[in-house]
VMD Tcl script that builds the backbone (N, CA, C; Angstrom):
set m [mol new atoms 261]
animate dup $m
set s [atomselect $m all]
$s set {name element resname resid chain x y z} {
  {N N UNK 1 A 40.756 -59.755 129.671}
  {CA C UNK 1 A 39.681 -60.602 129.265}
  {C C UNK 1 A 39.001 -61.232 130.473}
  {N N UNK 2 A 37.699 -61.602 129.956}
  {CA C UNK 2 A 36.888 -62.403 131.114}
  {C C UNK 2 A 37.328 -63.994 131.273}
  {N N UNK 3 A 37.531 -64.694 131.869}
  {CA C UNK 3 A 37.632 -66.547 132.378}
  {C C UNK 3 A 37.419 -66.666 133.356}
  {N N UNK 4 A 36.292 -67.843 133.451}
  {CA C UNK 4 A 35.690 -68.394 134.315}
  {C C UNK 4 A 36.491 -70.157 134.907}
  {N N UNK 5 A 36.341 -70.089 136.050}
  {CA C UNK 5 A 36.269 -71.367 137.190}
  {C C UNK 5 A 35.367 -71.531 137.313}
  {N N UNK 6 A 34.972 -72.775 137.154}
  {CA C UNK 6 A 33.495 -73.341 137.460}
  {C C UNK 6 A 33.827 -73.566 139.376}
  {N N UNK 7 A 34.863 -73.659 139.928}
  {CA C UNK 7 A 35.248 -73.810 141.651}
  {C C UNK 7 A 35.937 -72.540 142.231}
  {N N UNK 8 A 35.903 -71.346 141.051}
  {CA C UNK 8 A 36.447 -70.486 142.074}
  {C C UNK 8 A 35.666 -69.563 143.122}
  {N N UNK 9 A 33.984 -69.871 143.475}
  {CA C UNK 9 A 33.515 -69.470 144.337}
  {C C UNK 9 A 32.911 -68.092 143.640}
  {N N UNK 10 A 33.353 -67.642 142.672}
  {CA C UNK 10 A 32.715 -66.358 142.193}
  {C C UNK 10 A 31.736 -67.108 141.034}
  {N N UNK 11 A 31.051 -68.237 140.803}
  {CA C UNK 11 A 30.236 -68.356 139.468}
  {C C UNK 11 A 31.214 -68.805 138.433}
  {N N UNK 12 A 32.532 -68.660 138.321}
  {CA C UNK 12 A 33.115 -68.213 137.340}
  {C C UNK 12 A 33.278 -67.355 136.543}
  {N N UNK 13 A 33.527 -66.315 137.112}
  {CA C UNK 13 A 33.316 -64.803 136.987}
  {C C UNK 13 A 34.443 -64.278 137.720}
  {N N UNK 14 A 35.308 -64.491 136.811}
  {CA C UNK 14 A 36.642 -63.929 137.366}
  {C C UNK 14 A 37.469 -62.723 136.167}
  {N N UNK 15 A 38.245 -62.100 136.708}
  {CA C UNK 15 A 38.699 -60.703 135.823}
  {C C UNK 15 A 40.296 -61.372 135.740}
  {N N UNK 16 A 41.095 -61.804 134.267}
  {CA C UNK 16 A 42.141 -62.302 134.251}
  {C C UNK 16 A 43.324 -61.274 133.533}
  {N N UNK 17 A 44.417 -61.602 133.574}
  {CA C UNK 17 A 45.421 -60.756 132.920}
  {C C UNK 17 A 46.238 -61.938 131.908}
  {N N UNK 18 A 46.782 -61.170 130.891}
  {CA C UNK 18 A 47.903 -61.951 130.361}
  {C C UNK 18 A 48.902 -61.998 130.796}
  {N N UNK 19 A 49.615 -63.155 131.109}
  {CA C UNK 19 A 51.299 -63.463 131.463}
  {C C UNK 19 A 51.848 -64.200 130.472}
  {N N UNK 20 A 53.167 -62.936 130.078}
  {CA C UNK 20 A 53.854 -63.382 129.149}
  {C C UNK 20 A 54.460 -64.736 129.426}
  {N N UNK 21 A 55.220 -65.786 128.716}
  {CA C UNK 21 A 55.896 -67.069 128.562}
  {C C UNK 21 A 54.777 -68.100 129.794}
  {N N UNK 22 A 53.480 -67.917 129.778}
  {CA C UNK 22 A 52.814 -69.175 130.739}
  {C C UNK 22 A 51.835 -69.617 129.963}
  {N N UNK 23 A 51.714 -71.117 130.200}
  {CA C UNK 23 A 50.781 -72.024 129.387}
  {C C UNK 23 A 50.153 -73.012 130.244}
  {N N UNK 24 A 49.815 -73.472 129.148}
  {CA C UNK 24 A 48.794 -75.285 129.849}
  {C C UNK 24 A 49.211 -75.764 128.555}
  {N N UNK 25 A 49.429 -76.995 128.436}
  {CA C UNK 25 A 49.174 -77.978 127.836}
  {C C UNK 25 A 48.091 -79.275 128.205}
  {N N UNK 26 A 47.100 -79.316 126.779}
  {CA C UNK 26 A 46.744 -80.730 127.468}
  {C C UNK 26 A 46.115 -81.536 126.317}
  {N N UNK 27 A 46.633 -82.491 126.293}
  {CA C UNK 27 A 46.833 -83.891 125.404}
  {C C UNK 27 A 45.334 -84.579 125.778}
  {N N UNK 28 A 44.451 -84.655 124.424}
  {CA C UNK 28 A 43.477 -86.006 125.039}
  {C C UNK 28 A 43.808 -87.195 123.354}
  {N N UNK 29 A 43.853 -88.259 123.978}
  {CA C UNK 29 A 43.966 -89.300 123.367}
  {C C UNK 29 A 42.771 -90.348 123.187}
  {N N UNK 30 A 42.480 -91.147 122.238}
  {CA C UNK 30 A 41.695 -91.794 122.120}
  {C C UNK 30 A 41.972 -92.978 123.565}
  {N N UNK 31 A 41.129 -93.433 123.922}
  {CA C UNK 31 A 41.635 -95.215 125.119}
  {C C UNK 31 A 39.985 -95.673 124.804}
  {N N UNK 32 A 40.448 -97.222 124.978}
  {CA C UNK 32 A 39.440 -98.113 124.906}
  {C C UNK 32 A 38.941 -98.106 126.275}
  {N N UNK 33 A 39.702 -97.589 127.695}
  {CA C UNK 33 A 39.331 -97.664 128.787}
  {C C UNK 33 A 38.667 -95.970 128.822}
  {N N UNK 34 A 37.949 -96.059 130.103}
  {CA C UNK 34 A 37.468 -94.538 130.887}
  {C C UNK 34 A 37.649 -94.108 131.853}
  {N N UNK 35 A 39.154 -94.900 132.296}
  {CA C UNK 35 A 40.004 -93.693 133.416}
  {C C UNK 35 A 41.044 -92.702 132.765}
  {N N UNK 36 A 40.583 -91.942 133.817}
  {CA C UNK 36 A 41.224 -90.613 133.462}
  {C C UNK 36 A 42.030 -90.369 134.670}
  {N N UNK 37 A 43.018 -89.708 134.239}
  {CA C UNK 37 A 44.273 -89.658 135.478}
  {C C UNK 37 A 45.130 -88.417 135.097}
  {N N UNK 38 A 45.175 -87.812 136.026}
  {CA C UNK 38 A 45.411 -86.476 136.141}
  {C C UNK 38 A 47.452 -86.817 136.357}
  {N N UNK 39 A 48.180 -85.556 135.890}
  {CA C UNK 39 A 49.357 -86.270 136.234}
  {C C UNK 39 A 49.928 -84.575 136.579}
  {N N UNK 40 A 50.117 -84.445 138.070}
  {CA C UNK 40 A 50.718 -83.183 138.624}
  {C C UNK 40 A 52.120 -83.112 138.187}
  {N N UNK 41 A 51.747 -81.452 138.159}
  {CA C UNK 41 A 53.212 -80.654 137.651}
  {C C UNK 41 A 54.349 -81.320 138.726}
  {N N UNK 42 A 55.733 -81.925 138.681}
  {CA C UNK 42 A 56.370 -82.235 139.739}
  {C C UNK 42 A 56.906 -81.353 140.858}
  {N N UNK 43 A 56.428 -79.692 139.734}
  {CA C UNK 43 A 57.338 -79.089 140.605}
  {C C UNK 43 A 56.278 -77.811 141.396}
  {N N UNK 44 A 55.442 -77.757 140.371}
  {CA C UNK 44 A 54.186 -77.371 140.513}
  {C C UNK 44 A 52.872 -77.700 141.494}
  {N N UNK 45 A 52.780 -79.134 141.688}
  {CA C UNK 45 A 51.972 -79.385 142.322}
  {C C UNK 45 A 52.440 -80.624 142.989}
  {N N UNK 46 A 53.509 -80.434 143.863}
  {CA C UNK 46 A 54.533 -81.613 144.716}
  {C C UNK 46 A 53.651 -82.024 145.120}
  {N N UNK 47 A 53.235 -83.672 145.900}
  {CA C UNK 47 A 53.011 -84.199 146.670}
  {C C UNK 47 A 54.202 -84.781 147.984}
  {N N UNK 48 A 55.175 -84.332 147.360}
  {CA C UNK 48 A 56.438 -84.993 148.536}
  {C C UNK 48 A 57.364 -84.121 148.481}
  {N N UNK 49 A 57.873 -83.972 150.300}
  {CA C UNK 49 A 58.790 -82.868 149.772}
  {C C UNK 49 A 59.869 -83.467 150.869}
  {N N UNK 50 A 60.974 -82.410 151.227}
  {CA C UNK 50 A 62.444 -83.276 152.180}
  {C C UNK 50 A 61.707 -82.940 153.251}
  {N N UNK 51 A 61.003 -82.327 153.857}
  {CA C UNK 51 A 61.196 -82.093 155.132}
  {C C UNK 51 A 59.734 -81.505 155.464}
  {N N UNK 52 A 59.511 -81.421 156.843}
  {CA C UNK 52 A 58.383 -80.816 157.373}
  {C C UNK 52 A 58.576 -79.224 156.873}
  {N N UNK 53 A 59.598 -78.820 157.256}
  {CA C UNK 53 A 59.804 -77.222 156.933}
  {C C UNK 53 A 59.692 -76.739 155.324}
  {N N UNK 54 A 60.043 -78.045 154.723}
  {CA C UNK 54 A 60.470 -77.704 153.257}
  {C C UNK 54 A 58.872 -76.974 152.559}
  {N N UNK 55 A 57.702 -78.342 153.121}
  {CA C UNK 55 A 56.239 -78.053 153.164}
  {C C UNK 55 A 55.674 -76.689 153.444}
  {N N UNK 56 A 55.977 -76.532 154.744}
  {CA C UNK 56 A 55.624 -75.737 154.816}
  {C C UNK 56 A 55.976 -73.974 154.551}
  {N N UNK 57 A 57.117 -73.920 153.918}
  {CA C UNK 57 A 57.864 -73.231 153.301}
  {C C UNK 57 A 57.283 -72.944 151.663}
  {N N UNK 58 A 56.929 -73.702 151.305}
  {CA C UNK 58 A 56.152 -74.009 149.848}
  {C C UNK 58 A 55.011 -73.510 149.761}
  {N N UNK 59 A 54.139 -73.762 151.054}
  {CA C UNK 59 A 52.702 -73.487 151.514}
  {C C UNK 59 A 52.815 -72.022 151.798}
  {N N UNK 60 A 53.398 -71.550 152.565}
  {CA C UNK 60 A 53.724 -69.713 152.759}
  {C C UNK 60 A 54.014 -69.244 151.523}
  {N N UNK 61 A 54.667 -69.554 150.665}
  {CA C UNK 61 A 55.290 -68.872 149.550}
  {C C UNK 61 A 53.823 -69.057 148.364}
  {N N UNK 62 A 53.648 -70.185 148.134}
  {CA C UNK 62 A 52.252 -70.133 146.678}
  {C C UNK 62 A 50.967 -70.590 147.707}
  {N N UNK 63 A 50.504 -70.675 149.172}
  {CA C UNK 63 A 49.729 -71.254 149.374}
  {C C UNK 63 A 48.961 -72.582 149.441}
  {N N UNK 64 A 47.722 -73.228 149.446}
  {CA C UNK 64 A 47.380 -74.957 148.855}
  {C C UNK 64 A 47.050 -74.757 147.568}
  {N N UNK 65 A 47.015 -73.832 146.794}
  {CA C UNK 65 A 46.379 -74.320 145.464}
  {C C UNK 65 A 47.501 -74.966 144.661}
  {N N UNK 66 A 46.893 -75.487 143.290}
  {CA C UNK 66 A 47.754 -75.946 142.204}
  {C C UNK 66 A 46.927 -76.595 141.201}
  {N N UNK 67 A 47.546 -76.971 140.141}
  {CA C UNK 67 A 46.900 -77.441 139.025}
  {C C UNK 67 A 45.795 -78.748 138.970}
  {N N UNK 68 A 45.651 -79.539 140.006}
  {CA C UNK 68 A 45.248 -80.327 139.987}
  {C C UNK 68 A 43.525 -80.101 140.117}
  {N N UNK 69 A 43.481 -79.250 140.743}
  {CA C UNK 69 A 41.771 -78.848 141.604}
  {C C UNK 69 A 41.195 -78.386 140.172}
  {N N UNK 70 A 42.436 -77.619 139.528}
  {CA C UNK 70 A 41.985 -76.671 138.551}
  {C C UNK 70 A 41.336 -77.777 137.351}
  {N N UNK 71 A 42.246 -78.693 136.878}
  {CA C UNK 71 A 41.559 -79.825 135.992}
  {C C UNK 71 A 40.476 -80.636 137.034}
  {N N UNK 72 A 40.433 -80.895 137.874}
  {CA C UNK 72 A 39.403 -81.496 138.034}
  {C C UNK 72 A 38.316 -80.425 138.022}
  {N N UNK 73 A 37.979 -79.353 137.898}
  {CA C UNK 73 A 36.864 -78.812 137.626}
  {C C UNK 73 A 36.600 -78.135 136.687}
  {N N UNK 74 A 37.469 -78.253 135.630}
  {CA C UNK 74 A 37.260 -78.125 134.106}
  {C C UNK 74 A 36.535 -79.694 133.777}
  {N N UNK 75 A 37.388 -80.557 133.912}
  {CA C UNK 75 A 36.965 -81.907 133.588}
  {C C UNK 75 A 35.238 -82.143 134.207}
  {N N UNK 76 A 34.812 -81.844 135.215}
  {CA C UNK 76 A 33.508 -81.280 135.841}
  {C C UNK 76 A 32.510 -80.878 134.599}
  {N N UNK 77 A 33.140 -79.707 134.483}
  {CA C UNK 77 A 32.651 -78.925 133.610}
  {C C UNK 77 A 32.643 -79.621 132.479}
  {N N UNK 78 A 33.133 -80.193 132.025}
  {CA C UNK 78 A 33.132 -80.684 130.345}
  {C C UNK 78 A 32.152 -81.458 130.169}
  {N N UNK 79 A 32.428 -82.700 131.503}
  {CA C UNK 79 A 31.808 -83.674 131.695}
  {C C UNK 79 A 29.668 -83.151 131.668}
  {N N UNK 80 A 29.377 -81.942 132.246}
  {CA C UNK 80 A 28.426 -81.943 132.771}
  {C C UNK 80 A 27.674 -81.184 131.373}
  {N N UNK 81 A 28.600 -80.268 130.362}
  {CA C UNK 81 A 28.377 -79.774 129.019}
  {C C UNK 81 A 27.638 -80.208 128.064}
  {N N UNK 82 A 28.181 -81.763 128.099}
  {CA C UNK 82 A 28.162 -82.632 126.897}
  {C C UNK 82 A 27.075 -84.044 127.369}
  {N N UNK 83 A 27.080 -84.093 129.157}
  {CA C UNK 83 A 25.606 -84.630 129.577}
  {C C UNK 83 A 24.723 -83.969 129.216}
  {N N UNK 84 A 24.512 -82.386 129.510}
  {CA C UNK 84 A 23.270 -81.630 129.274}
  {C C UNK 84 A 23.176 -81.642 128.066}
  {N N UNK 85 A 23.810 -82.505 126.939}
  {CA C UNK 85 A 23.105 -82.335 125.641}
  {C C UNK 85 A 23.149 -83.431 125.042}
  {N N UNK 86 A 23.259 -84.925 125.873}
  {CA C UNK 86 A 22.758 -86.217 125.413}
  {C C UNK 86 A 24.313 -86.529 125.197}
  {N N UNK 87 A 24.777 -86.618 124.855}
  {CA C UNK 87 A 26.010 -86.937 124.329}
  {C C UNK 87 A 27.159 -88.133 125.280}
}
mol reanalyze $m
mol bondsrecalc $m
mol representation Tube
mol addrep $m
């Protein structure tokens, strides 16, 4: 199937595959407030790790990406959807 990134540099025009047992979950709740706060995978998208090596060991193996870039530019996207139509 076709899925698009609105940040992956191709338009969002990317060529995807299915992987068996992988997901997203994502919860929206009503709030009287309008922050929004992103909450990284712990294991997925570490911010802290034991050691200088441990880092960079992590970084060789999956690279800088992770889930976080990815919601913030869906959230982009949603956000800019539902401006372009008053809402």
């Amino acid at each position: 199937g076709l899925l698009g990134n609105p940040s992956d540099g191709y338009n969002g025009k990317t060529l995807s595959i299915l992987i068996k047992n992988y997901h997203a979950t994502v919860t929206l709740k009503p709030l009287r407030s309008p922050t929004i706060t992103f909450h990284p995978h712990v294991s997925h998208d570490r911010l802290q790790y034991d050691s200088l090596a441990d880092a960079a060991t992590k970084c060789d193996a999956e690279g800088y990406y992770g889930g976080v870039r990815l919601l913030k530019a869906a959230t982009h996207a949603f956000f800019d959807f539902w401006r372009q139509r008053g809402v």
